[in-house]
C-alpha positions as CSV (number, residue, x, y, z in Angstrom):
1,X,-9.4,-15.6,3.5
2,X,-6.5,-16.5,1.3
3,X,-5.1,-15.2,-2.1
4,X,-2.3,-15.4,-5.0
5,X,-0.1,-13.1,-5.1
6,X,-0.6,-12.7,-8.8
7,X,1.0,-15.5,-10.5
8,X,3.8,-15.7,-8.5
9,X,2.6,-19.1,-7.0
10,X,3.0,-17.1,-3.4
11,X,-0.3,-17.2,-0.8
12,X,-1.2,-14.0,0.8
13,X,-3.9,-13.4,3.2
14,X,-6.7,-10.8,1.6
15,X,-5.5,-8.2,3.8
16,X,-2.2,-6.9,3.9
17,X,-0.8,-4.3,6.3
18,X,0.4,-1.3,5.1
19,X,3.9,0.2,6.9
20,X,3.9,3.9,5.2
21,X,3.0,5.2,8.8
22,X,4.8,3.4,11.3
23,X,7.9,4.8,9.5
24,X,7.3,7.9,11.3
25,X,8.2,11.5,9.4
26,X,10.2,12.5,7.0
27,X,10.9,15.1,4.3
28,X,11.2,16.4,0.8
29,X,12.9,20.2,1.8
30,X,10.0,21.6,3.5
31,X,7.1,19.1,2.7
32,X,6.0,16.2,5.2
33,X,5.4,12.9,3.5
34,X,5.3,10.4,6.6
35,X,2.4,10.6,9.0
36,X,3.6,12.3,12.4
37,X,5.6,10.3,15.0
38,X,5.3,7.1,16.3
39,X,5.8,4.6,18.8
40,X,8.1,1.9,17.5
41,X,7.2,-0.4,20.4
42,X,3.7,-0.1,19.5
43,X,4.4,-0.9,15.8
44,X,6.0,-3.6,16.9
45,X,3.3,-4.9,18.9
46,X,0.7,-4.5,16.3
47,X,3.0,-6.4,13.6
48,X,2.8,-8.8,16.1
49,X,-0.7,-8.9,16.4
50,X,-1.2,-8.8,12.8
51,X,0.5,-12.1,12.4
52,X,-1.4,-13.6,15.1
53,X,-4.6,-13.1,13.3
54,X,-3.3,-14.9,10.1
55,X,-2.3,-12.3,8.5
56,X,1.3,-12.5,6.6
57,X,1.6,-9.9,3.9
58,X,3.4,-6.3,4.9
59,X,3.8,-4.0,2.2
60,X,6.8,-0.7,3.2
61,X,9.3,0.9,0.6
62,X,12.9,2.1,1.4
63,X,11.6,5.3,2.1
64,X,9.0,5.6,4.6
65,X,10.7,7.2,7.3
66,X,14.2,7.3,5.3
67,X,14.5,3.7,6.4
68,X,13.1,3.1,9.6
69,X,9.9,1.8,8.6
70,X,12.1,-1.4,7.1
71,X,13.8,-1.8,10.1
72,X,10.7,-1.7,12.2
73,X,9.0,-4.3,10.3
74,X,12.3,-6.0,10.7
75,X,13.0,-6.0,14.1
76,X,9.1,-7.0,14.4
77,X,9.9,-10.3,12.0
78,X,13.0,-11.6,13.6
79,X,12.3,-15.1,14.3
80,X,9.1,-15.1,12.5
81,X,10.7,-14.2,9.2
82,X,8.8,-17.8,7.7
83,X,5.8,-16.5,8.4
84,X,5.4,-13.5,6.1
85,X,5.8,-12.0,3.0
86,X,7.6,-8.9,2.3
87,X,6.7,-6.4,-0.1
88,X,8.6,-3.4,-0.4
89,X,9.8,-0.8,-3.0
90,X,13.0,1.0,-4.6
91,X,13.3,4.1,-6.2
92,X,14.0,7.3,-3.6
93,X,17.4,8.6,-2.6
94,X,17.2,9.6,1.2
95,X,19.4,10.6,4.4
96,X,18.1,8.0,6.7
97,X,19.9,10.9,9.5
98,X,17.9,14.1,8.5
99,X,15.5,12.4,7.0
100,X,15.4,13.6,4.0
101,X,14.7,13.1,0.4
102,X,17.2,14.1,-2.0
103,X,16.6,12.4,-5.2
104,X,15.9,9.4,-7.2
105,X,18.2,6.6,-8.9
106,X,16.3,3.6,-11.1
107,X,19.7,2.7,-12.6
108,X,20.7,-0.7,-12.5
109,X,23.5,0.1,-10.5
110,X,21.2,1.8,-8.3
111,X,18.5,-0.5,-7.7
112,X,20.7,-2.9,-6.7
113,X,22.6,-0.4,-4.0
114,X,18.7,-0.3,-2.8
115,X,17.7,-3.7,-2.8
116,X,21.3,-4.7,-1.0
117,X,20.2,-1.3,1.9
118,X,17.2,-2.8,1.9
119,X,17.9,-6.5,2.7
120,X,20.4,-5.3,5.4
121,X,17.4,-2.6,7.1
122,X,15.0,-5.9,7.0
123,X,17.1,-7.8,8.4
124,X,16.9,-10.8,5.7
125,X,18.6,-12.4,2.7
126,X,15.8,-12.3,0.2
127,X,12.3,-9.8,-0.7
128,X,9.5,-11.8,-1.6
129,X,7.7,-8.6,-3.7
130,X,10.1,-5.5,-4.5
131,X,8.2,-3.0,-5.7
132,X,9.1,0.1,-9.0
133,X,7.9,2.9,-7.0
134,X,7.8,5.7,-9.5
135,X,4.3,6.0,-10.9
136,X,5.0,8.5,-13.9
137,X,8.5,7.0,-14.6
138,X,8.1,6.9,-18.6
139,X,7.4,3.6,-20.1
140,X,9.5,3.7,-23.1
141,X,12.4,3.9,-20.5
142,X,11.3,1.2,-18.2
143,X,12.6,-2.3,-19.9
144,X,16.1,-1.8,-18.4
145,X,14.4,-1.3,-14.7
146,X,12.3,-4.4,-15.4
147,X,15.5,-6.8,-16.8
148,X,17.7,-5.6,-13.3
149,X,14.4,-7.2,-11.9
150,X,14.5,-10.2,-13.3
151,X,18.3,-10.4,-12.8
152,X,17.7,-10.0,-9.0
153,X,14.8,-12.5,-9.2
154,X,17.9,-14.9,-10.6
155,X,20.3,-14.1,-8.0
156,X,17.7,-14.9,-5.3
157,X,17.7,-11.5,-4.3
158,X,13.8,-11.1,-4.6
159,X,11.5,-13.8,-5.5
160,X,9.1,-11.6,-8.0
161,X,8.4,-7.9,-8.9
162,X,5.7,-5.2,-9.5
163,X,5.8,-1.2,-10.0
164,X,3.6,0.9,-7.6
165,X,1.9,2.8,-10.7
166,X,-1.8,4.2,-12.4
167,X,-0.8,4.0,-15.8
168,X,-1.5,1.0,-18.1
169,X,0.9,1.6,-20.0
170,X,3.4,1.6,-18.1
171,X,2.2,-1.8,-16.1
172,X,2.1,-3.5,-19.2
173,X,5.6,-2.9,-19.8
174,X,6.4,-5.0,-16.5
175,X,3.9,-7.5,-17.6
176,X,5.3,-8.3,-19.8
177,X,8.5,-9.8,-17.5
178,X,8.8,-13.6,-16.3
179,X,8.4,-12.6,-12.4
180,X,6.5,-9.3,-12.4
181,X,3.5,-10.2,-10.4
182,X,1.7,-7.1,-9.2
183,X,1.1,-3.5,-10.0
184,X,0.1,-1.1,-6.9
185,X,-2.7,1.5,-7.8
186,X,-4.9,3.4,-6.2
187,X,-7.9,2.2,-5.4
188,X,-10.7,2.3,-2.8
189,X,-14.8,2.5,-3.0
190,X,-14.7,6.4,-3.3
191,X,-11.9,6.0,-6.2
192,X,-12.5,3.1,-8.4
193,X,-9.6,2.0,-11.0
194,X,-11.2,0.3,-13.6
195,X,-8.5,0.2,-16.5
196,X,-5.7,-0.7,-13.8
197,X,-7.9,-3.4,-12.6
198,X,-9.0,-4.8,-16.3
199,X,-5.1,-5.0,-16.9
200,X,-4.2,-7.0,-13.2
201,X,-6.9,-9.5,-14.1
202,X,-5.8,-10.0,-17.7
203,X,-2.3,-10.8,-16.8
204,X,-3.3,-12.4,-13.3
205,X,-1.6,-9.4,-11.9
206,X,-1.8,-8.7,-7.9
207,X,-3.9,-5.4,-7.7
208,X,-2.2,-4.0,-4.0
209,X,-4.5,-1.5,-3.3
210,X,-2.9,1.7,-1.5
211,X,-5.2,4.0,-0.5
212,X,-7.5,1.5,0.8
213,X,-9.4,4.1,2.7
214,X,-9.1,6.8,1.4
215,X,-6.0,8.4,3.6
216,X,-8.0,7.7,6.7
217,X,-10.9,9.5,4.7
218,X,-12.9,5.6,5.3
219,X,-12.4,4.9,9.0
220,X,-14.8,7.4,9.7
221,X,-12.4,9.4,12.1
222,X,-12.8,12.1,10.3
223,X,-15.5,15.2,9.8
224,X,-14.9,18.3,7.9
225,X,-14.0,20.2,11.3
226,X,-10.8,18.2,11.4
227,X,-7.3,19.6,11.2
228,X,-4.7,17.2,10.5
229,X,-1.0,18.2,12.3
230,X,0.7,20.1,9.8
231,X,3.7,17.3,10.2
232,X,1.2,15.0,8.6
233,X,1.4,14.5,4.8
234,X,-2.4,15.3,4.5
235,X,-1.4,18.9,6.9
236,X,-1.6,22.0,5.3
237,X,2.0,21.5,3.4
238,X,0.7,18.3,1.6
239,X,2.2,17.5,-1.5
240,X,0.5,18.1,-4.7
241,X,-1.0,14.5,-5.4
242,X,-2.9,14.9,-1.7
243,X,-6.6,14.8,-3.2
244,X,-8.4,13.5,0.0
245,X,-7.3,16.0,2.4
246,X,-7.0,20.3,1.2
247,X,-5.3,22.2,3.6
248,X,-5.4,19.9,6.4
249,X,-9.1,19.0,6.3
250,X,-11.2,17.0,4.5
251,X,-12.3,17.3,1.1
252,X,-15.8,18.3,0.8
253,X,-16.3,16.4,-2.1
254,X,-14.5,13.2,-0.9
255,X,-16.4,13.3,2.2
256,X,-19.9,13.7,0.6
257,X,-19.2,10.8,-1.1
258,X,-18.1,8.8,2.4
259,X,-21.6,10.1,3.7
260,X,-23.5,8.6,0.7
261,X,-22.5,5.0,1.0
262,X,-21.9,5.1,4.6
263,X,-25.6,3.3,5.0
264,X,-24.6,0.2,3.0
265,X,-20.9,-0.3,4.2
266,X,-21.8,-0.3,7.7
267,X,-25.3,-2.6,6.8
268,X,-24.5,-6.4,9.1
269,X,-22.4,-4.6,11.9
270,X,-19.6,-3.5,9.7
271,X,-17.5,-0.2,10.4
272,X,-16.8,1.5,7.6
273,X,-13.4,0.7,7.4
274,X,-14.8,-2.8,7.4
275,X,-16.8,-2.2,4.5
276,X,-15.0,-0.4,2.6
277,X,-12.2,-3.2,2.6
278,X,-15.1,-5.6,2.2
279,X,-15.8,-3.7,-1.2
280,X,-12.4,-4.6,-2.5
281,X,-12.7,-7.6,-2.1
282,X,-15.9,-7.9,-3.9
283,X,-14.0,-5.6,-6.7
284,X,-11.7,-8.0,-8.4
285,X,-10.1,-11.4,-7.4
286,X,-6.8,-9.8,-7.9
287,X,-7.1,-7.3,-5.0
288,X,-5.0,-6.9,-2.2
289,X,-5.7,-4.0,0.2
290,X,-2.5,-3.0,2.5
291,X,-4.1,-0.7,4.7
292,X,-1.9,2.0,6.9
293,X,-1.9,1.4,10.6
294,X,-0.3,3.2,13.6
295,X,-1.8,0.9,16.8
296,X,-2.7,-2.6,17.7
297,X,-6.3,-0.9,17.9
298,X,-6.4,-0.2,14.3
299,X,-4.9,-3.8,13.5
300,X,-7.4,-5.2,15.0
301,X,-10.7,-3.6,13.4
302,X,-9.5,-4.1,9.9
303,X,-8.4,-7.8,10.7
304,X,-11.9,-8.1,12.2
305,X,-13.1,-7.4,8.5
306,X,-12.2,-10.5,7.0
307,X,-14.4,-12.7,9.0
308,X,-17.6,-10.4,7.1
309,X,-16.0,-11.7,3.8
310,X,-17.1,-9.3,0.9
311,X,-19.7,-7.2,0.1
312,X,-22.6,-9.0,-2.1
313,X,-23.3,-8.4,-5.5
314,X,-26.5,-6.5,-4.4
315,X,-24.6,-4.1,-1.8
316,X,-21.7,-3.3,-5.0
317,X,-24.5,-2.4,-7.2
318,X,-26.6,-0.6,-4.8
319,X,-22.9,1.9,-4.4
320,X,-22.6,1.4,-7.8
321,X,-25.8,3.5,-8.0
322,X,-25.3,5.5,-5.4
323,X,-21.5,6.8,-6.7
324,X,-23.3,7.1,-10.5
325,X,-21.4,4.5,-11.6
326,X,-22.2,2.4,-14.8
């Protein structure tokens, strides 16, 4: 399964990987935003396996893991940089030694220090999708973000842009540029998105899904006895947009939901992580879901999904029921 990357002329496969996780932890003072530690070997290895299986989109930002997410995914791409397409994002000021966040900078003098960090982390001389990733950055100050953009896009620094945001308003703002082509929302079968995904398919927008599962909430890992390691960013020091996880366990209400449409994800030998990518795809054209992975294991099962295709139009309105949706 193949798509556009909005209307940037670029191919994707239907499933991205998500590289939040493989960046391993970091920090805003005393609040964990990465997802424990990792094996960078075994990133590596499931990068690789990733690509093996077709698939050529990985979506990171500058800040997962202060940096060493990027330059895992680039050590993984050397020699194979052709093959892919690299999304990643700009906004956070960080200490790539402690690890820590310490601020923000979406000047034009600091987008470009990022981008420039950025390239030299990845280990290449361009970013195919680079990413605004500020989702309550105020519209009516976002034109000069969007123009830097579009210099960059000039100076062959990236080839196209998005913003990783849930606002409308603020999207259309970057629609409105030559080379924006996505917008990255939040979206999964427990959480639709519909104004976010009305806008990506008016402007022929890439919807990247994060969130895909629901913070692990859709693999079906997890039960409402779990406790999630307190160095995890769904632990009991989450940070206040954590809706899926409260204090280190499973939302009640989230996981309900998972239990009601459980039956009709996993109906023709899907998992549920298989189905609940397999009702994205059936959500929009313009979808794109980047799902998080630690292991070649987990690589493997979502890549597995794409050969079910998506759900029918019966199976979308028999969850459409099911979630109360109209």
């Amino acid at each position: 399964m193949k798509r556009q990357l909005g209307r940037s002329g670029i191919e994707v496969s239907a499933l991205g990987m998500g590289c939040w996780a493989i960046g391993g932890p970091f920090w805003e003072g005393g609040t964990p935003l990465g997802w424990g530690e990792v094996d960078d070997d075994e990133s590596i290895r499931a990068i690789h396996a990733a690509l093996d299986s077709g698939v050529n989109f990985f979506d990171t930002a500058n800040v997962y893991g202060a940096g060493h997410s990027e330059r895992v995914l680039g050590r993984a791409l050397a020699g194979r940089r052709q093959n892919a397409v690299i999304a990643t994002k700009f906004n956070a000021v960080f200490d790539e030694t402690t690890r820590q966040v310490t601020g923000s900078d979406a000047s034009a003098e600091g987008i470009r220090r990022a981008c420039e960090a950025s390239l030299r982390r990845l280990e290449t001389d361009y970013i195919d999708l680079y990413q605004f990733h500020d989702n309550g950055f105020p519209a009516e100050k976002a034109a000069p973000v969007r123009d830097t953009l579009e210099d960059l896009v000039r100076e062959g620094r990236i080839r196209a842009y998005g913003w990783s945001t849930d606002f409308p308003d603020r999207a259309e703002v970057f629609a409105r540029g030559e080379h924006c082509t996505a917008i990255q929302l939040q979206l999964n079968v427990l959480d639709d998105n519909p104004e976010m995904i009305a806008l990506c398919e008016k402007y022929n927008l890439a919807a990247i899904n994060r969130g895909p599962l629901a913070m692990g909430l859709l693999t079906g890992k997890y039960s409402a006895a779990t406790q999630v390691s307190a160095e995890d960013v769904r632990g009991e020091k989450s940070p206040g947009w954590m809706k899926y996880f409260t204090d280190g366990k499973p939302s009640p209400e989230w996981l309900a939901m998972r239990m009601a449409v459980r039956e009709t994800l996993t109906a023709g030998g899907r998992t549920v992580a298989q189905g609940a990518l397999a009702w994205l795809w059936a959500r929009s054209p313009q979808t794109l879901p980047i799902p998080g992975f630690r292991t070649v294991r987990q690589v493997e099962e979502n890549v597995r999904a794409l050969a079910f295709g998506p759900l029918t139009p019966e199976q979308m309105r028999e969850i459409a029921g099911i979630l109360d949706r109209t």
